[in-house]
C-alpha positions as semicolon CSV with decimal commas, in nm:
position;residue;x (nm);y (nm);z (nm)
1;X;4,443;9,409;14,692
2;X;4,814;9,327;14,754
3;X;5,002;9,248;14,417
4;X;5,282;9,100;14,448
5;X;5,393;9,062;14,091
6;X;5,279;9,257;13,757
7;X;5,103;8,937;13,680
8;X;4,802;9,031;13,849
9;X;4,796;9,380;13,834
10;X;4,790;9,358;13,470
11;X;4,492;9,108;13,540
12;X;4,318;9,393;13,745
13;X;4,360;9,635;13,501
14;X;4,187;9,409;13,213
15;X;3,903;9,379;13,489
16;X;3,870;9,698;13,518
17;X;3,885;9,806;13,197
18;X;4,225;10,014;13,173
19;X;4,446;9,785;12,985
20;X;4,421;9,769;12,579
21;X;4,608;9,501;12,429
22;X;4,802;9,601;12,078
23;X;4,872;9,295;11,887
24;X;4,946;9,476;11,565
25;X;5,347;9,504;11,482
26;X;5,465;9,781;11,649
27;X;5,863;9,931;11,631
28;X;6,021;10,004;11,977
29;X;6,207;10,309;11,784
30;X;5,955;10,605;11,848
31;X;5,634;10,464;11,726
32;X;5,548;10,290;12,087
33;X;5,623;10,626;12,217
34;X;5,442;10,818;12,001
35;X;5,123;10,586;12,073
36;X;5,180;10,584;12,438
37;X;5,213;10,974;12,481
38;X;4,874;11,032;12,225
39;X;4,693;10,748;12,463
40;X;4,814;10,948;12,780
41;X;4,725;11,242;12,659
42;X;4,344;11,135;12,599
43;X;4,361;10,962;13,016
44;X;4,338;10,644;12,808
45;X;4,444;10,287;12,938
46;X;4,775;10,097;12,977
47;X;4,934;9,962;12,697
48;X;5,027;9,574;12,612
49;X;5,203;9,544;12,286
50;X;5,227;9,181;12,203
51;X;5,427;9,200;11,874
52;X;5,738;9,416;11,935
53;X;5,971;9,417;11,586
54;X;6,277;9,245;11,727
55;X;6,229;9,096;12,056
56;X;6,009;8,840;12,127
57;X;5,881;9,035;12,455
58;X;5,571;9,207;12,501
59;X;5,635;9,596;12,617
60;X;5,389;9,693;12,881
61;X;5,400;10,102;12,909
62;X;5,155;10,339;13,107
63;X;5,054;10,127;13,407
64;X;5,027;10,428;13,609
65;X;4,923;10,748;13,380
66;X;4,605;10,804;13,554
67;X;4,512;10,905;13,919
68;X;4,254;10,558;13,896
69;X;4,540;10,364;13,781
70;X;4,752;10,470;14,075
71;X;4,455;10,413;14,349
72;X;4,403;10,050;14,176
73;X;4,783;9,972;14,195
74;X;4,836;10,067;14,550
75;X;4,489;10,097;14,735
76;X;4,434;10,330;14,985
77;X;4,593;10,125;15,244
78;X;5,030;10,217;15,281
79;X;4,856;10,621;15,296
80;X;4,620;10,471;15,619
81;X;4,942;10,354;15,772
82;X;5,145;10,646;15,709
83;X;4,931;10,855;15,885
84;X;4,821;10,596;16,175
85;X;5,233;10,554;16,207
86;X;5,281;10,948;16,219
87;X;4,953;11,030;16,447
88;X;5,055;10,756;16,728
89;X;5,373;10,899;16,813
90;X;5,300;11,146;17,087
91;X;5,002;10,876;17,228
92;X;5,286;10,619;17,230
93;X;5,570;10,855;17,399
94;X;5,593;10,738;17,665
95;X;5,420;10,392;17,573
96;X;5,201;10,247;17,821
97;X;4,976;9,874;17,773
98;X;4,661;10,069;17,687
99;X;4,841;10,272;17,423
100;X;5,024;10,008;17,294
101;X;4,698;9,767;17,253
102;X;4,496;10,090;17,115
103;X;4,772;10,073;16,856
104;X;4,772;9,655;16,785
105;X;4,636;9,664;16,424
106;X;4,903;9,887;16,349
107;X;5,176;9,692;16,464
108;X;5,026;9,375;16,305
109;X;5,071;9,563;15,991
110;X;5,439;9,644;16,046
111;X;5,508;9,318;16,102
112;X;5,437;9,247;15,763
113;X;5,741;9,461;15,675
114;X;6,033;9,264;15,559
115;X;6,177;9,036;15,329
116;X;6,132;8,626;15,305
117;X;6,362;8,422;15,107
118;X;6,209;8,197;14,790
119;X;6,393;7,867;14,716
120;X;6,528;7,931;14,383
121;X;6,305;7,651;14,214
122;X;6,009;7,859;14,264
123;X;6,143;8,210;14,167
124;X;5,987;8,304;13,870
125;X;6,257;8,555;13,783
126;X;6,533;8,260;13,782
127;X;6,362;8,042;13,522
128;X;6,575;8,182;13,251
129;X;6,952;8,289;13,210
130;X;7,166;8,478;12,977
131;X;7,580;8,477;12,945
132;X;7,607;8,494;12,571
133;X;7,491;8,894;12,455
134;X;7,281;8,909;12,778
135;X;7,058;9,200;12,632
136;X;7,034;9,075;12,299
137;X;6,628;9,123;12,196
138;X;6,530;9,318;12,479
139;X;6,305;9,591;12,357
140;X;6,416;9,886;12,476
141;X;6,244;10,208;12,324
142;X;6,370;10,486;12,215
143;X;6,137;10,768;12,274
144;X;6,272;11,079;12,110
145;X;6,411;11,092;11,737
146;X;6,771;11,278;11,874
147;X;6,778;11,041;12,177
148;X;7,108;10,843;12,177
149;X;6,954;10,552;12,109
150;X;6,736;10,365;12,313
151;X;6,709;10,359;12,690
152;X;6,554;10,117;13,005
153;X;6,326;10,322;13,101
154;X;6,191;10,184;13,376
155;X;6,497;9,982;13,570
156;X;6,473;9,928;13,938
157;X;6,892;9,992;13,993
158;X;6,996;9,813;14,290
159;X;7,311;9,871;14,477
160;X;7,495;9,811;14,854
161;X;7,723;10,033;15,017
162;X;8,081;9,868;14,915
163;X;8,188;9,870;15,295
164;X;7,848;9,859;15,468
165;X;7,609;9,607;15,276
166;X;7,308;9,630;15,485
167;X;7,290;9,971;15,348
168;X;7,137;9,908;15,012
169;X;6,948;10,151;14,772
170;X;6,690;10,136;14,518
171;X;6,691;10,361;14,254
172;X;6,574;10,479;13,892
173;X;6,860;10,611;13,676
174;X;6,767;10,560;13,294
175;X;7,010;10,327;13,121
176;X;7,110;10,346;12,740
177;X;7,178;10,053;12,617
178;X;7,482;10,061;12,386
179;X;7,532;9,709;12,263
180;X;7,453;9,378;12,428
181;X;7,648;9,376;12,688
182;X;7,673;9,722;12,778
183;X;7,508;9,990;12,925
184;X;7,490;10,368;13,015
185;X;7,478;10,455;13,401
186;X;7,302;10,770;13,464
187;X;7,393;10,826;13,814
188;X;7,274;11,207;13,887
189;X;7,411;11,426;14,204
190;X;7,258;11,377;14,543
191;X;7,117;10,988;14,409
192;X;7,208;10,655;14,665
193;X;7,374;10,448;14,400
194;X;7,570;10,793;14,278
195;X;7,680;10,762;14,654
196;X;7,778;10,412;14,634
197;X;7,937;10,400;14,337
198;X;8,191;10,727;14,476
199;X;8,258;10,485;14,771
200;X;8,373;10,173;14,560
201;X;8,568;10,432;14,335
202;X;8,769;10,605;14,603
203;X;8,905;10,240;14,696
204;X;8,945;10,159;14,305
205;X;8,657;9,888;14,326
206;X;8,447;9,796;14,068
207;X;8,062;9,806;14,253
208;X;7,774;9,505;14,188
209;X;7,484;9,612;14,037
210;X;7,160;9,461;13,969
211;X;6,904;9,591;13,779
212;X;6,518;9,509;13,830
213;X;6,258;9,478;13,573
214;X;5,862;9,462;13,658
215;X;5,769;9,265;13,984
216;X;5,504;9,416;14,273
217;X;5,446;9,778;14,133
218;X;5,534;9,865;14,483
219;X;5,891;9,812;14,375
220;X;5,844;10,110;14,084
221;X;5,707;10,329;14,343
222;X;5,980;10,312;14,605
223;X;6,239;10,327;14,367
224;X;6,133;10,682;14,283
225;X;6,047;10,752;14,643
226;X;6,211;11,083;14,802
227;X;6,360;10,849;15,066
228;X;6,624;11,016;15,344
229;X;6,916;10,891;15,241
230;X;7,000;10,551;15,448
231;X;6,623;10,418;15,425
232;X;6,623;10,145;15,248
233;X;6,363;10,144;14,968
234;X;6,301;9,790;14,958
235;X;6,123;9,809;15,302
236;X;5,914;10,117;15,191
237;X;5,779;9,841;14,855
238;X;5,727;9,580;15,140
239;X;5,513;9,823;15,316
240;X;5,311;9,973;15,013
241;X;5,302;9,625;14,871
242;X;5,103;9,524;15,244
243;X;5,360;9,205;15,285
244;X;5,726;9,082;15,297
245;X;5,887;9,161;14,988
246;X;6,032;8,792;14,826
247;X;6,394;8,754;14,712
248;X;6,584;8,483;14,605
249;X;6,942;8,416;14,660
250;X;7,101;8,443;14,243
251;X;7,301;8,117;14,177
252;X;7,532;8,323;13,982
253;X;7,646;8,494;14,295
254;X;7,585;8,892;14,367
255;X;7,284;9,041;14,512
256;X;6,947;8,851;14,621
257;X;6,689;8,907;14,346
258;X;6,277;9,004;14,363
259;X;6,149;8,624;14,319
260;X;5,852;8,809;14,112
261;X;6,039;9,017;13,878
262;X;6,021;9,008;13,494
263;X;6,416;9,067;13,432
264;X;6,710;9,115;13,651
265;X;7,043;9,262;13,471
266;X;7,317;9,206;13,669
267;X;7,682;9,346;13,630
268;X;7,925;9,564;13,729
269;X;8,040;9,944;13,695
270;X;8,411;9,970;13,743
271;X;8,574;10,261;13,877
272;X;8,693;10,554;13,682
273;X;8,485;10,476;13,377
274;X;8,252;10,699;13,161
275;X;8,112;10,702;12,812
276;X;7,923;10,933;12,648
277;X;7,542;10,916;12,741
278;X;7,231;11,059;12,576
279;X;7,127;11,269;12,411
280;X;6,757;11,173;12,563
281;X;6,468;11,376;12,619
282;X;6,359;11,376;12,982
283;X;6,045;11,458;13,190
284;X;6,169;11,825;13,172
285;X;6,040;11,849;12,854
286;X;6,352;11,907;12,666
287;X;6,674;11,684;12,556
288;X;6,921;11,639;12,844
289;X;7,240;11,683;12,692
290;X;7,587;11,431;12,612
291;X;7,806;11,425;12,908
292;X;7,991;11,102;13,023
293;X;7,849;10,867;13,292
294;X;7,969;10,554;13,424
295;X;7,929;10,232;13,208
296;X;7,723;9,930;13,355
297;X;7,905;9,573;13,208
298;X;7,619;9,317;13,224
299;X;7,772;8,969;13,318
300;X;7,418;8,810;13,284
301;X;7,029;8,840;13,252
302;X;6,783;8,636;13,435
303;X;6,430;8,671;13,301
304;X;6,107;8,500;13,328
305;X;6,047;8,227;13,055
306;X;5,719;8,448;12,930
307;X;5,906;8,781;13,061
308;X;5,710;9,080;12,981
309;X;5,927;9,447;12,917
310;X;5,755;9,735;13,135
311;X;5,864;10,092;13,024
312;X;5,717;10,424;13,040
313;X;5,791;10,755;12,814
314;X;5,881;11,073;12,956
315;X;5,821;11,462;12,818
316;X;5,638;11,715;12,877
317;X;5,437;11,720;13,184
318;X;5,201;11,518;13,241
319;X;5,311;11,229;13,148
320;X;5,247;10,876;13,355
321;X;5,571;10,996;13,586
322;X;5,340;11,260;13,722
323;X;5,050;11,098;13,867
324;X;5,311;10,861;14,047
325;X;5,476;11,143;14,167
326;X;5,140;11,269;14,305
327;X;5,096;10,956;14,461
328;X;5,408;10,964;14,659
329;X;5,404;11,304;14,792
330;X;5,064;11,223;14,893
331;X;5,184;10,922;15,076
332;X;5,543;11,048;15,205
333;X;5,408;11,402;15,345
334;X;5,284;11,331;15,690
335;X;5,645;11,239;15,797
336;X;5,742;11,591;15,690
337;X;5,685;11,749;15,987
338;X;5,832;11,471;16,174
339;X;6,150;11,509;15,956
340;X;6,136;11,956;15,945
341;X;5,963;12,005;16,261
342;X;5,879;12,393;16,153
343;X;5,709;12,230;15,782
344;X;5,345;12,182;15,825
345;X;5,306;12,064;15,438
346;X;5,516;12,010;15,127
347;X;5,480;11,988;14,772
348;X;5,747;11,967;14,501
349;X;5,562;12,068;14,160
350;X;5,596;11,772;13,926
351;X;5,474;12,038;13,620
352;X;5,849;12,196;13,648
353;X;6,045;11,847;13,643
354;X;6,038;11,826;14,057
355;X;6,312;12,046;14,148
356;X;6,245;12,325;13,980
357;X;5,972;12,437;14,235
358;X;5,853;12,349;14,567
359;X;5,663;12,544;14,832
360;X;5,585;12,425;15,183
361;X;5,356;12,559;15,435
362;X;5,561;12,638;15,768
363;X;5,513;12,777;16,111
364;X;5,586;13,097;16,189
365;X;5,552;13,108;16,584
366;X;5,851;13,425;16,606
367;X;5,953;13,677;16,312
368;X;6,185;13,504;16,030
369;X;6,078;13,173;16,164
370;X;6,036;13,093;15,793
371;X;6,321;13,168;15,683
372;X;6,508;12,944;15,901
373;X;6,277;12,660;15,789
374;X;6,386;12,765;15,422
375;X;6,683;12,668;15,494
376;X;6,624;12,311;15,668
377;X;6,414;12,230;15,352
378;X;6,697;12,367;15,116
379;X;6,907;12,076;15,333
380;X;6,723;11,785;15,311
381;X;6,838;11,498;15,089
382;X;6,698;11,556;14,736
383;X;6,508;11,881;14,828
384;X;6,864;12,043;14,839
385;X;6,817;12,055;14,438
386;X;6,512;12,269;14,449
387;X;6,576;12,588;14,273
388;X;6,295;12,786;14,360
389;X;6,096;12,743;14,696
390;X;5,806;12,934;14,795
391;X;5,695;12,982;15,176
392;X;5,394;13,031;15,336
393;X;5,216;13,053;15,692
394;X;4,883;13,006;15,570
395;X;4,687;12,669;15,555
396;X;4,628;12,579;15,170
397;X;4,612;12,342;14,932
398;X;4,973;12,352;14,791
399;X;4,839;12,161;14,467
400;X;4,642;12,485;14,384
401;X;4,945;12,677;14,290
402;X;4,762;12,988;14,176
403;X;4,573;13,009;14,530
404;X;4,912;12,932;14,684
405;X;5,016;13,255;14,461
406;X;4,808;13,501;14,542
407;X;4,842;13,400;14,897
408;X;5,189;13,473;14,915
409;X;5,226;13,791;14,624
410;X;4,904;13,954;14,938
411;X;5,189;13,918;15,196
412;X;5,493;13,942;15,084
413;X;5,771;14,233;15,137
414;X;6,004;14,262;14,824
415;X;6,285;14,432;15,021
416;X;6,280;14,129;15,329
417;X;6,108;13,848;15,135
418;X;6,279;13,710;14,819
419;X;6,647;13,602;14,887
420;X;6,821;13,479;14,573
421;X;7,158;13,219;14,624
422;X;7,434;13,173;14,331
423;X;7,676;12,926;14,301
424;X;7,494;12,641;14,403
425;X;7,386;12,321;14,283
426;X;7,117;12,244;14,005
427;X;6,937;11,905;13,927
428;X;7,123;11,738;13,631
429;X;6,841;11,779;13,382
430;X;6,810;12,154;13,422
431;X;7,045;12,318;13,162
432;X;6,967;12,667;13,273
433;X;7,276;12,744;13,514
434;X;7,599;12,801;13,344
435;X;7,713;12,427;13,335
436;X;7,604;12,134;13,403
437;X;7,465;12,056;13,803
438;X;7,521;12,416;13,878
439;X;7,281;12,749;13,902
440;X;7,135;12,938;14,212
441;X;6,827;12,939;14,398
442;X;6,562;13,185;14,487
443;X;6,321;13,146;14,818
444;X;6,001;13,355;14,848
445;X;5,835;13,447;15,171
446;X;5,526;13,546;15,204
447;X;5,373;13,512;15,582
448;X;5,143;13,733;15,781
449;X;4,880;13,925;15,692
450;X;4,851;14,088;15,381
451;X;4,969;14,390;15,319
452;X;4,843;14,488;14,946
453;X;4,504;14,400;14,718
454;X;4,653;14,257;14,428
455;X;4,551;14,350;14,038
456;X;4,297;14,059;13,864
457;X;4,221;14,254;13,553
458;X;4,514;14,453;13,346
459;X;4,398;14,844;13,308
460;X;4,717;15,027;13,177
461;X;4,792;15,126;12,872
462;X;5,056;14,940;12,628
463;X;5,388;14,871;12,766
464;X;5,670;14,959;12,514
465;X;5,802;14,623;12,398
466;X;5,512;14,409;12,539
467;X;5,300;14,227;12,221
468;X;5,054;14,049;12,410
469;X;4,998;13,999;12,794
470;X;4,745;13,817;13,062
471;X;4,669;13,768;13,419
472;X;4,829;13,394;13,521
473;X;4,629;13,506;13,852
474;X;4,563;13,786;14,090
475;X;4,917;13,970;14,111
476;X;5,088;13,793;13,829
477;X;5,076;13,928;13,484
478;X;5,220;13,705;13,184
479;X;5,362;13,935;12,899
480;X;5,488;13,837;12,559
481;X;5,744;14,039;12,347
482;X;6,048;13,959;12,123
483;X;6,284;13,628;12,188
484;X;6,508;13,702;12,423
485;X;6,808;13,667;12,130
486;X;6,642;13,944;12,014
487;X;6,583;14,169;12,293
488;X;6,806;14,008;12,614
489;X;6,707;14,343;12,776
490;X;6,322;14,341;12,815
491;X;6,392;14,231;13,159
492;X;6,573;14,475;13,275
493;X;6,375;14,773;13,097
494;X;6,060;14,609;13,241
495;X;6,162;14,623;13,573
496;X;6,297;15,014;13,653
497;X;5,974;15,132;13,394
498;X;5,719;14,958;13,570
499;X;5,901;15,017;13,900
500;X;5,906;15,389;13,828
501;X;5,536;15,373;13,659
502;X;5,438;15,221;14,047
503;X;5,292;14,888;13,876
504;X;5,046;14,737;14,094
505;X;5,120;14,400;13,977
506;X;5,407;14,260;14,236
507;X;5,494;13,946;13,919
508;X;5,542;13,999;13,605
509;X;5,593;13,700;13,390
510;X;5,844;13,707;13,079
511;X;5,756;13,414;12,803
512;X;5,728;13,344;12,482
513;X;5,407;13,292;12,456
514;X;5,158;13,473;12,729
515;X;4,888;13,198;12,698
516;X;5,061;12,975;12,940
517;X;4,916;13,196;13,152
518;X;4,540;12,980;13,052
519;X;4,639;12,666;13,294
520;X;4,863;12,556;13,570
521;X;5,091;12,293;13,405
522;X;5,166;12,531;13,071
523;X;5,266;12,775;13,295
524;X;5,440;12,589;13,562
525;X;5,642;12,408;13,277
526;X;5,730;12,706;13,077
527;X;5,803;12,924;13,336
528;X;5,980;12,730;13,599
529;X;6,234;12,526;13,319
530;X;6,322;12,814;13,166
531;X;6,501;13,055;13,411
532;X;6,836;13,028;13,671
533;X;6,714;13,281;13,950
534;X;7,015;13,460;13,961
535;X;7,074;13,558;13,593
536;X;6,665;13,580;13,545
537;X;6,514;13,757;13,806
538;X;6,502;14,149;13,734
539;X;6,422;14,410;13,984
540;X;6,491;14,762;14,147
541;X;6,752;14,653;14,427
542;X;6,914;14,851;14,721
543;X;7,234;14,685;14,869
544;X;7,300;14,762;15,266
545;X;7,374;14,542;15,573
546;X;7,483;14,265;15,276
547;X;7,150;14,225;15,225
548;X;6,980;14,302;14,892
549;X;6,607;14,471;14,910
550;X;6,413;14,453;14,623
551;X;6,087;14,675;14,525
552;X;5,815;14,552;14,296
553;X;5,778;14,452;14,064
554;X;5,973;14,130;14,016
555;X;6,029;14,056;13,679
556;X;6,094;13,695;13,550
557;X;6,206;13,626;13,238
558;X;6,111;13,305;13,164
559;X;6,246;13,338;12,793
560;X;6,398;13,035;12,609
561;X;6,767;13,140;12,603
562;X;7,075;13,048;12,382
563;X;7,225;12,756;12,437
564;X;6,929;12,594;12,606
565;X;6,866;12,226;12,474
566;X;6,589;12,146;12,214
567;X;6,210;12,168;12,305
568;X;6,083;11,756;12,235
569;X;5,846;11,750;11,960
570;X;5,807;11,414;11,773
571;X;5,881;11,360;11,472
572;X;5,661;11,457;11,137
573;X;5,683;11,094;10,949
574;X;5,649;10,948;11,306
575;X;5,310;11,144;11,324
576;X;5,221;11,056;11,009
577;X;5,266;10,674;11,041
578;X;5,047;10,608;11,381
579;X;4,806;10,862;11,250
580;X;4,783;10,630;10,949
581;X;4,782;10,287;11,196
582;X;4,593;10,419;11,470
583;X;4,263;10,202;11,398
584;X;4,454;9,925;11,337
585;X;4,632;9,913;11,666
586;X;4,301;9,897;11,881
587;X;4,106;9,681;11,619
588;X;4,049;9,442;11,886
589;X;4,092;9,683;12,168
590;X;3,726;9,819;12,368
591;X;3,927;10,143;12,393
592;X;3,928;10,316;12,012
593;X;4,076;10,635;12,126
């Protein structure tokens, strides 16, 4: 089913079940949030608040925190046409009539890729306008009790290249909104409207933005899209969606508009300003810290006359950001090897905040093949932010990260295999490089046959400042010992005693607490958002050739470490209250929780 507004997809999810309507007061300041992340966390429905305290909006929040959810919103269709589009290449090189008819129903469905223009008169999103304190009553949440205040969480950012407007992006950079006509532009490194908005400041231009609330869900899921940079997002929705996208021309001047969307802010962000943004806590898990961003001015607000707010709450994985995450990896990876001829798969771990970790599964025809393809994946658009990547010949499921694991700790050579970068750049939101969008980056080979049975079971005795320890999987060993304030040399001593002792287990696992090592995501989480490669990693190394050779084991310490921001943890009275409310909010809901 094509939706081409939330309308109906709201409508499909009362069908079927996965939408519970909350018509009980609720407060936009942490107590939707702490509802939304308790219903998440029990795979429970998406969430319609009808009485918001101060707005007269309904909030709409986890459309998409289930896999179902996901498969209702989108279908299996835009995956279909992904891979028909990637599969006829070579049959249509060089095209011929019967290749070209073999490939008709495909075309027919390209053809439905575009936009059409809506008069204005029947454009939902135009029905209403704002000049006077455009974002007066909108009910923005605020998620976290040391957030800055509260944020958009969901806002479709639209922008056009200043000099080149055909060359448009779609975005999502949260916005906090810091009075009614103002707002908080979180424009991170390596993001299209970042790009833009450098363009229109090196000529001392102020740059047009519009910001999109709600319409198709299609429009959500191509705003977070890993799109090359120059593909315009917009067409990727009108694919997914399975139809051309609608916009209508604003009569306020500026950008065309989605016909079907909820709210459209629209402004400008002049050049050479920043504010103060944040603190907020992100979908690493932690607070992302105050540093200044650009400021959004809002000129006006177009919304529909019964406008409904859509938002979503991040934190600690999984939350609803990482089933649509799973969705568009799943849909997006067939081009890979189109894009990285020498990739056969990718997947970028959604546990660790995205770029913390990503492995691929590449070809290795001639020796160090792999390594070469390191490096084309360590240059491709957003993947240039991945901080650790992990390479492998063999077919697997990349999803299964311990298979993926073992896999590679069977093959790999510690004095060839694990190359580790510094001075390079970091993703925004990870705080553990030495400032802010800097750190290093560590690749891991591990192709071939194997050449060692790994450890499942740990037989040796204690190990001197080790508390508590357990198997993550075959080959890596989780230990526990003092906080690293406390002891900043464990890693270190771990790795020349064990190294000396002849360890048999090639990864050993630094944390605070060694029963992350029970499941994938507490382990992905707090290992992989909690170390910068180069100051982390501990070994035995020999230097010669420039080249740094490592022997086993490698030692991670995956230690919270000082100046680190805050773990998110809501707050007690918070707790308390929808513990107290939590029958009344479904009272009239089929889902009790």
């Amino acid at each position: 089913m094509i939706f081409d507004s939330l309308r109906p997809f709201i409508e499909a999810l009362r069908q079927n079940n996965e939408l519970a309507v909350i018509e009980a007061p609720v407060d936009p300041v942490l107590e939707i949030a702490e509802i939304h992340r308790r219903v998440i966390e029990q795979e429970g429905p998406a969430l319609l608040f009808t009485n918001v305290k101060g707005s007269a909006f309904p909030v709409l929040t986890n459309m998409f925190g289930t896999a179902r959810r996901v498969d209702l919103a989108f279908g299996p269709r835009p995956e279909q046409l992904v891979k028909q589009l990637i599969g006829s290449v070579d049959s249509l090189l060089p095209p011929s009539f019967s290749s070209l008819w073999g490939q008709k129903n495909m075309f027919m469905d390209l053809l439905k890729v575009g936009f059409k223009k809506v008069p204005g008169e029947r454009a939902p999103i135009l029905q209403v306008s704002r000049r006077e304190k455009p974002l007066a009553g909108i009910p923005a949440i605020t998620s976290w009790q040391e957030d800055g205040g509260p944020f958009v969480t969901l806002p479709l950012v639209y922008t056009e290249h200043p000099n080149h407007r055909k060359n448009h992006n779609l975005g999502m950079y949260r916005m906090q909104i810091f009075d009614d006509s103002t707002t908080g532009m979180h424009w991170q490194i390596h993001k299209g409207g970042g790009f833009h908005y450098h363009e229109a400041e090196k000529q001392g231009a102020a740059l047009p933005v519009s910001v999109f609330l709600g319409g198709p869900p299609a429009l959500i899921a191509a705003a977070i899209a890993p799109m090359p940079e120059n593909m315009p997002e917009l067409l990727l929705a009108s694919m997914i969606m399975g139809g051309k996208l609608p916009l209508a021309d604003n009569p306020l001047g500026g950008h065309r508009l989605p016909a079907e969307a909820e709210f459209a802010i629209v402004g400008r962000v002049q050049p050479h300003e920043r504010r103060p943004e944040g603190p907020f806590g992100d979908h690493f898990g932690y607070y992302s810290l105050v540093h200044d961003f650009p400021v959004l001015h809002v000129d006006h607000v177009w919304h529909r006359k019964d406008a409904i707010y859509p938002a979503t709450i991040v934190g600690k994985p999984k939350q609803e950001d990482y089933f649509l995450g799973e969705y568009l990896q799943r849909l997006l990876s067939p081009a890979f090897p189109m894009v990285m001829p020498g990739v056969r798969s990718l997947w970028a771990y959604a546990e660790t905040g995205v770029h913390a970790l990503a492995a691929a599964v590449v070809r290795e025809s001639y020796s160090r093949e792999a390594l070469g393809t390191a490096f084309r994946i360590l240059g491709e658009g957003q993947l240039s932010l991945t901080k650790f990547l992990i390479l492998t010949d063999k077919t697997l499921d990349l999803a299964d990260f311990p298979l993926l694991l073992e896999t590679v700790l069977e093959r790999f050579d510690p004095f060839k295999d694990l190359f580790v970068f510094d001075q390079t750049s970091h993703d925004t939101l990870d705080y553990t490089g030495p400032r802010l969008n800097h750190g290093s980056k560590a690749v891991l080979l591990g192709v071939g046959a194997p050449v060692r049975e790994l450890p499942g079971e740990y037989t040796g005795g204690p190990i001197p400042g080790v508390r508590k320890l357990k198997p993550y999987c075959k080959g890596c060993l989780v230990v526990e010992g003092a906080s690293y304030s406390e002891d900043p040399e464990l890693g270190s001593r771990l790795a020349e005693r064990l190294s000396e002792e002849g360890c048999p287990w090639p990864l050993i696992v630094i944390a605070d607490d060694a029963d992350i090592a029970d499941g994938q995501t507490a382990f992905l989480w707090a290992t992989f958002t909690r170390f910068n490669p180069a100051a982390d990693i501990y070994a035995v190394s020999d230097a010669s050739r420039h080249h740094i050779g490592y022997r086993l084991p490698i030692v991670i310490d995956a230690r919270m470490k000082p100046g680190y921001p805050d773990e998110l943890f809501p707050r007690d009275d918070i707790v308390e209250l929808v513990d107290s409310r939590w029958k009344e909010y479904f009272a009239s809901a089929s889902w009790k929780g």
